[in-house]
C-alpha positions in Angstrom: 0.0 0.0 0.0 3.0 2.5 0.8 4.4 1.6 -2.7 1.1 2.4 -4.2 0.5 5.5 -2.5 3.9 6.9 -3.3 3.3 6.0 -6.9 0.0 7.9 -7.2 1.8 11.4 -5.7 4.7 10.9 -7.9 2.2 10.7 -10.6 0.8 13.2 -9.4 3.7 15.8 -9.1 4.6 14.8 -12.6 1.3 16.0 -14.0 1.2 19.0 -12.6 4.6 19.6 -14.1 3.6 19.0 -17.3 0.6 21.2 -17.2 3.4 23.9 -16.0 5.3 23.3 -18.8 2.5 23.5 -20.7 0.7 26.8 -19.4 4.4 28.4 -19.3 5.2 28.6 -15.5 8.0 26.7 -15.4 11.0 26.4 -18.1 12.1 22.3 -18.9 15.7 23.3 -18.6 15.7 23.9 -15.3 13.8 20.9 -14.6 16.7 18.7 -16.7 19.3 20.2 -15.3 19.1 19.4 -11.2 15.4 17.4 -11.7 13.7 16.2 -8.5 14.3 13.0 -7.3 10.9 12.1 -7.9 11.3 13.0 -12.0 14.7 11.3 -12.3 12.6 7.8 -13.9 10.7 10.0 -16.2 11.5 9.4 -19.7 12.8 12.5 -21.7 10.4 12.5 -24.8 7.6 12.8 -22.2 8.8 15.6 -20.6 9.9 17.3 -24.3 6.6 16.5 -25.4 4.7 19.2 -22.8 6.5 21.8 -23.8 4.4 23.9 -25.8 5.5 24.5 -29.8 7.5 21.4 -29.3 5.8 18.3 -31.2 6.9 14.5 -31.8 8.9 15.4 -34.7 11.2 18.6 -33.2 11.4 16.6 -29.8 12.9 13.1 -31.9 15.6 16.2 -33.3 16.8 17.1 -30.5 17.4 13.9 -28.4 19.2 12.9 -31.6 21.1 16.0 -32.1 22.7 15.6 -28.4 22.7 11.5 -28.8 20.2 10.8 -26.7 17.8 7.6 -27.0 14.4 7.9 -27.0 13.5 5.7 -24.0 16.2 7.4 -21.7 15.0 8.3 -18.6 16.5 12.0 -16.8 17.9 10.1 -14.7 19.7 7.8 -17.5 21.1 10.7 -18.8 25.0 11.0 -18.9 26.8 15.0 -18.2 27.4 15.1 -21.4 24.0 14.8 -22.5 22.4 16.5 -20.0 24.7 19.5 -20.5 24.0 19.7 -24.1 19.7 19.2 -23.9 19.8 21.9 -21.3 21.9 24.0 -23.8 19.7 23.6 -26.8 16.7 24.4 -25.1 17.9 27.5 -23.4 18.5 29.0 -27.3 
């Protein structure tokens, strides 16, 4: 029951961070770039994906312009990575 319960407000906090993103209160850079420990299993594309003006097709250019799989997780992602998907974002 614990497991469950901190499962639904994890859910729970990443929703709301997506309708952030998505409303324009918060910036996804700052979010990759010292995430929450309760984001760090979230998978990239997802979070992309809220970001308003960003679709399926300019998210999939990114991750591959900074060599970054599709099904990495923030947490997965190396310095390198991270460094350069908080970098192209900021522009």
């Amino acid at each position: 029951m614990d497991a469950l319960a901190l499962a639904n407000e994890i859910r729970g906090k990443r929703a709301t961070l997506k309708r952030d993103l998505r409303a324009g209160r918060t910036k996804v850079h700052v979010h990759i770039a010292n995430p929450p420990e309760w984001l760090l299993t979230a998978k990239v594309i997802d979070l992309l994906l809220a970001v308003p003006k960003m679709g399926r097709v300019k998210a999939n250019k990114a991750l591959v312009q900074c060599r970054i799989s599709p099904s990495k997780s923030i947490g997965g992602l190396s310095d390198r990575q991270r460094a350069e998907l908080v970098t192209l974002l900021t522009r």
